[in-house]
N, C-alpha and C positions, 0 to 999 in steps of 0.2 A: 472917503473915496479910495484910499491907498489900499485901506482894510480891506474893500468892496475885489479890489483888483487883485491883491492876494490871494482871497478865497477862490478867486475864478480862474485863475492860474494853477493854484492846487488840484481843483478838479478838474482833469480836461476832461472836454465834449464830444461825441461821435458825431455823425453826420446821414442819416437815413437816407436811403433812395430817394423818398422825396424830396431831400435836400432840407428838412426839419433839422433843426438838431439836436440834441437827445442825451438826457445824461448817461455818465456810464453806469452800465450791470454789474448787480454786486456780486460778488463769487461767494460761491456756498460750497463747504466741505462735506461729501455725504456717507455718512456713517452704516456701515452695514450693521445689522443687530444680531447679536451672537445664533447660531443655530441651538436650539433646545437638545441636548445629548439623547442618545436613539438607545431601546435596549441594545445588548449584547446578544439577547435569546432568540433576534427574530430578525431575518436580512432585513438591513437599513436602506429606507426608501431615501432618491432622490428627493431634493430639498424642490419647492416649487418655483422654483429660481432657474431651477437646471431642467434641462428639455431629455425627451429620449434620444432625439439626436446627440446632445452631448456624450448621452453613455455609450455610443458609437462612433466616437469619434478617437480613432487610432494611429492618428496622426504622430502619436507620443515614441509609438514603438516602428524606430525608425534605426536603421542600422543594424547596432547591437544589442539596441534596444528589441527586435523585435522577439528575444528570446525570452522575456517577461510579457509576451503577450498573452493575456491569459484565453482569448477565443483563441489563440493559434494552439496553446497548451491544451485548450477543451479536447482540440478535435487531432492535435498530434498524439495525445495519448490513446483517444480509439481508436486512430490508424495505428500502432505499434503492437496495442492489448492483441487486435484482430491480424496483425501478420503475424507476430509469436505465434496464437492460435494454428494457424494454417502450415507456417513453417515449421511447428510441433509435430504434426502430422503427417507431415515429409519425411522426417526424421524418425519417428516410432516408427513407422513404416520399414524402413533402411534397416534399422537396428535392431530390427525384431523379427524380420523376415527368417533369417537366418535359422534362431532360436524354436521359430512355429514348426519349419520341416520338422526340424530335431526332434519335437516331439509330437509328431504324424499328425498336426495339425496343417492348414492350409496358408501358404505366406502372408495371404491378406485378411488373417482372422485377425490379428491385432490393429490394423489399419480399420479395420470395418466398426469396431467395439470403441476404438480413440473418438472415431469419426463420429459414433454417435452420440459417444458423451461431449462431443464438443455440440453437437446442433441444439444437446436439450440445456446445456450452458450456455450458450447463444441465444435462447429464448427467452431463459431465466434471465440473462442479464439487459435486456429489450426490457422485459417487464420489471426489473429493480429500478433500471434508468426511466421509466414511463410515471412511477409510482412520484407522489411529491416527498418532498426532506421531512413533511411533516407529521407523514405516515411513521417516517421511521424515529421518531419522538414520544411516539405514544408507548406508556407503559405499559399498559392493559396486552399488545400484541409482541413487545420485543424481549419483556420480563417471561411469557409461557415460553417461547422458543429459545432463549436461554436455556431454561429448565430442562424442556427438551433435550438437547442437546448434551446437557450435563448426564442428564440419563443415560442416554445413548455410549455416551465415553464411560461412565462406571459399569455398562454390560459388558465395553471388552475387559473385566476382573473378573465375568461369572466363565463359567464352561461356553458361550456363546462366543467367550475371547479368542480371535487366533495370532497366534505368537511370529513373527516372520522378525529374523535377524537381532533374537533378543529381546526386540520390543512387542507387546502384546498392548496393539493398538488397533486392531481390526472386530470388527464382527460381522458373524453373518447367518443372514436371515432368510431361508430358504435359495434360494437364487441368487439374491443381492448381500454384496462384500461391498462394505464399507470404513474408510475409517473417520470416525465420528471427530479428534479432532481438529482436523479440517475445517468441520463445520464450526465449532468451538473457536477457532479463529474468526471466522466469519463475523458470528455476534457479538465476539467480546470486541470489536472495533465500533460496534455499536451501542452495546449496553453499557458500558465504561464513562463512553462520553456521554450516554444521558442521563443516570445513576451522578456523574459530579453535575450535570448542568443544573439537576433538580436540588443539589445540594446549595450549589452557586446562587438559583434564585432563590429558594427561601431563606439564606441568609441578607442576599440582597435587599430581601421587605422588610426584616425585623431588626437590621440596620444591627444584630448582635454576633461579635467573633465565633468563625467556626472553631469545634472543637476535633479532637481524632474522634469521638464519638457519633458526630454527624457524618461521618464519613462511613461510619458501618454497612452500610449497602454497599456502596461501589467495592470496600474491599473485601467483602464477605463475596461478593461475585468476582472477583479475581484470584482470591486465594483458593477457594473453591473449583476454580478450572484450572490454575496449576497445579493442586494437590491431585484432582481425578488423572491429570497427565502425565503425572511425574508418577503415581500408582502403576502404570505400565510399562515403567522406565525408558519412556520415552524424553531422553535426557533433548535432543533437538527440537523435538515441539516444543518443550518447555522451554527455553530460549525464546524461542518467538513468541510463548504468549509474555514470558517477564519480558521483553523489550516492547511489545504493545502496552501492556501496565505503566510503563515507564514513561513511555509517549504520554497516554492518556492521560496520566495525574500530571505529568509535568506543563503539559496544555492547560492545565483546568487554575483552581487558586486553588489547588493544595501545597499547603506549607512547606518551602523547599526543604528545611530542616529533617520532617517527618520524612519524607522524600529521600534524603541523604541516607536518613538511617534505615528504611525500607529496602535502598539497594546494597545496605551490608550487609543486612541478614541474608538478604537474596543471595547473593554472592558466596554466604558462607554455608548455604545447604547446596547449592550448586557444586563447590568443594569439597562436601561432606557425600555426596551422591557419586563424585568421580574417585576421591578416595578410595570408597566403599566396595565398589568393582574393578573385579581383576579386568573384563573385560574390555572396558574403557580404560582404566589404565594403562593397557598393552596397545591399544590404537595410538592413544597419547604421546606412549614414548615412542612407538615405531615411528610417528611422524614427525618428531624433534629429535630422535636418535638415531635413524636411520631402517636401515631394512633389510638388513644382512642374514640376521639371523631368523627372520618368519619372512622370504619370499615364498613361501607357498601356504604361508597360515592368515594369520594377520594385516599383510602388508598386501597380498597375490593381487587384489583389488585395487588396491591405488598403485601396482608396481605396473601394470597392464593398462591404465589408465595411461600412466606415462609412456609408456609404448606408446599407447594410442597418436597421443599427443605430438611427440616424436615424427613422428610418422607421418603427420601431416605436411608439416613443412610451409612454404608460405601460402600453397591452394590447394593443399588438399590432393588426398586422389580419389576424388570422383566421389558422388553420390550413388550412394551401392557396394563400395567397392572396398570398404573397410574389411580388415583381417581381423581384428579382434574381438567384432560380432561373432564372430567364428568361435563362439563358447570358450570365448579366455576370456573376457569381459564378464564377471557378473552383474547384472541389473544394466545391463547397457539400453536397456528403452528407460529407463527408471533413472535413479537414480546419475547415475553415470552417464547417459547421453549426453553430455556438456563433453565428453572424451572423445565418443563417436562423430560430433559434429569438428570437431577442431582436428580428426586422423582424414574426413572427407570432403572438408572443406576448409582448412589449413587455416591459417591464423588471421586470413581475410574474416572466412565467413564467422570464425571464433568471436572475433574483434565488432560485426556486425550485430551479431546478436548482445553480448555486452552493451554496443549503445544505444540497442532497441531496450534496453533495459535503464539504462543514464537516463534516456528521454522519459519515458514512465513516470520514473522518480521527479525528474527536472519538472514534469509540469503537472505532479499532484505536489510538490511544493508550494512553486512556482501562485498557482488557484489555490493552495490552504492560506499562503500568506495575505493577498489580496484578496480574500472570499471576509467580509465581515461580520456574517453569520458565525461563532462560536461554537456552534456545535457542530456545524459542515466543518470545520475547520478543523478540527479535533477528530473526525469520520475520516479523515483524507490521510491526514497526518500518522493515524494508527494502521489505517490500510498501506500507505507508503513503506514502513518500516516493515511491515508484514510481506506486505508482495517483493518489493525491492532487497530487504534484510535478507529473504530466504534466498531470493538468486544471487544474493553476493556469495551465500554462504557454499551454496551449492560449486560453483564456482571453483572457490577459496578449496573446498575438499578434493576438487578433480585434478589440481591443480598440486594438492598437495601441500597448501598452506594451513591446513587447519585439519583434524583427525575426522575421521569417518562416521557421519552423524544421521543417515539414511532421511535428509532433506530434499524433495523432488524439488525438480525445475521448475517454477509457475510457469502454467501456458502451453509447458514444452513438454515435459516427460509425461510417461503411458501413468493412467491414474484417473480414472474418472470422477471420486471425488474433489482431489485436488482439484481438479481443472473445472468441474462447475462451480466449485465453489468459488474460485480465483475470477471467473467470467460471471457471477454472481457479485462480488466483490467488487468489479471494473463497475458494473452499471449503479449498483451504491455510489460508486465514486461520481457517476457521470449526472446522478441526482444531485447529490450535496453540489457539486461545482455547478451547476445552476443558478444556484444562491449566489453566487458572485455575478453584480451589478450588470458588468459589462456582457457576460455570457446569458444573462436572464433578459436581457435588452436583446441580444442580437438572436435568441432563439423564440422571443418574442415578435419579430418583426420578420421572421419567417415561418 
């Protein structure tokens, strides 16, 4: 009996609504079962666990948080891509007016010409952004316009070439002036990262260490498009396409070692190419040495710049009203309008446009990091350095911080291929960041 009464004391009893009584429930521990890991090649589908509301649910990015939000990044980057656009257009307008009388054209022949390279860039890039990630994966259609394009940049080395400030990086073909590598930026943000992705899967199947040998495509197409650029001495493009190479391999599993020693070579023909020319050279030291002795050779351009700059003060005087469109400026729609806007719009509107350019950047990070598709990832990340790199550069030269390298403004300065190509380039981006969960949920569900 003692025993009987022990046991019943050990386990106590509940007591049911009808007043039964009822032994206790036993507690059970419940185990989730690991998720099966998802390729890398192809956006990761929610697990069937997780609902589409969840992937809408943005409750996370609260605060300061809301600066990683990546729908808010989707659609803060096409709001900034398309005011650059527009405020571009303002601005060639201002700074080129001047220049058209001068040479007994009409003020708003440059405005009219901006304006329509921006509408068929606008269209273009409607239809990059419409196209799926998947489109632009396929070898058969990314590998011919590569080609393309390569083509096109080895004509500016025939008689078809035109020479402008040294660089003979233009061609042109009946009516239409072009410069081809432009375009060549374009696809090598493309081809790069599909060229290692296809390297990445088929060593992923046969489970065997890549070699530098497997790598022959991707750098047989990168070396290939800075040799035909650096052929024109066009020392500034070639920068931006070795820093998309750089991006792209460094995103990919290629070997960092190989990697390391890639950007010393790099490095030391880049040194052996500014050596080489007196006229780099003399940009060079003018910009670290000063400008005493070539204000009217060498320097006259970045010495007018600083005027420019000067001049503005903290707002600027007035839109229109700039002195150094007044043919002291060379390439003041070009080039140097980043000097124009900072003499008419003082170091607000300067300061404005600088972080319509930080936002850009911030949220093609921002969606490269969080997008877990791989090869969107790698599309975003080589277009960032490219659209973003160049406007720092451009910048950094008006400014005086770095020597004169005839880099336009993306977005902003007079250029028609630049500028479709860059509004080309936005809607690539606005494709690939689709692939990220939360943006593919939420333009799904509208």
């Amino acid at each position: 009996m003692a025993e009987t009464e022990r046991k019943k004391r050990r386990e106590p009893r509940t007591r049911s609504s009808s007043g039964a009584i009822e032994a206790p429930r036993q507690q059970y521990t419940v185990r989730r079962r690991a998720q099966p890991a998802t390729s890398d090649d192809a956006p990761r589908r929610a697990s069937s666990n997780t609902s589409k509301d969840e992937s809408l649910d943005f409750a996370q990015y609260r605060g300061w948080r809301m600066f990683l939000n990546p729908l808010w990044c989707y659609h803060g980057f096409f709001a900034s891509v398309l005011a650059l656009t527009l405020f571009g257009l303002v601005m060639v307008f201002s700074s080129s007016s001047v220049s058209m009388v001068a040479a007994g054209a009409s003020p708003w022949s440059q405005l009219v010409t901006q304006a329509s390279f921006a509408a068929i860039g606008l269209l273009l890039m409607v239809v990059a952004r419409i196209l799926p990630l998947g489109f632009y994966a396929l070898p058969k259609i990314m590998y011919p316009l590569y080609a393309l394009c390569a083509v096109l940049q080895l004509m500016t080395l025939t008689p078809l070439g035109i020479e402008v400030y040294g660089n003979r990086g233009w061609i042109k073909i009946g009516p239409v002036q072009l410069q081809p590598a432009e375009l060549l930026k374009l696809i090598l943000c493309v081809v790069l990262p599909l060229a290692l992705r296809r390297v990445y899967v088929a060593h992923r199947k046969s489970g065997a260490k890549p070699t530098l040998k497997d790598y022959w495509v991707p750098l047989t197409l990168f070396v290939v498009a800075v040799a035909f650029v650096i052929g024109g001495k066009d020392l500034g493009t070639c920068m931006i396409l070795v820093f998309i190479g750089i991006i792209a391999f460094a995103t990919s599993d290629f070997p960092k070692k190989w990697l390391g020693a890639g950007g010393l070579v790099a490095l030391a023909f880049v040194t052996m190419f500014v050596v080489t020319s007196g006229n780099r050279m003399s940009r060079i030291l003018a910009t670290y040495r000063g400008c005493e002795d070539g204000a009217q050779t060498v320097c006259y351009q970045s010495t007018h710049a600083h005027y420019a700059i000067a001049s503005g003060g903290l707002f600027g005087v007035g839109i229109g009203n700039s002195r150094e469109k007044w043919n002291y400026l060379p390439a003041a729609h070009n080039d140097f309008i980043y000097a124009i806007i900072c003499e008419e719009l003082g170091f607000v509107g300067a300061l404005l446009v600088l972080l319509l350019f930080v936002v850009i950047g911030w949220c093609m990070l921002v969606v490269a990091v969080k997008t877990p598709n791989r090869f969107a990832s790698a599309i975003i990340m080589c277009m960032t350095v490219w659209i973003v790199g160049q406007a720092l550069i451009n910048i950094a030269v008006v400014l005086g911080l770095l020597p004169v390298m005839g880099l336009p403004m993306p977005f902003v300065s007079a250029g028609g291929t630049s500028l479709i190509t860059c509004l080309i380039a936005a809607g690539v981006c606005m494709s690939a960041m689709r692939s990220q969960p939360q943006i593919r949920a939420e333009r799904a569900k509208a």
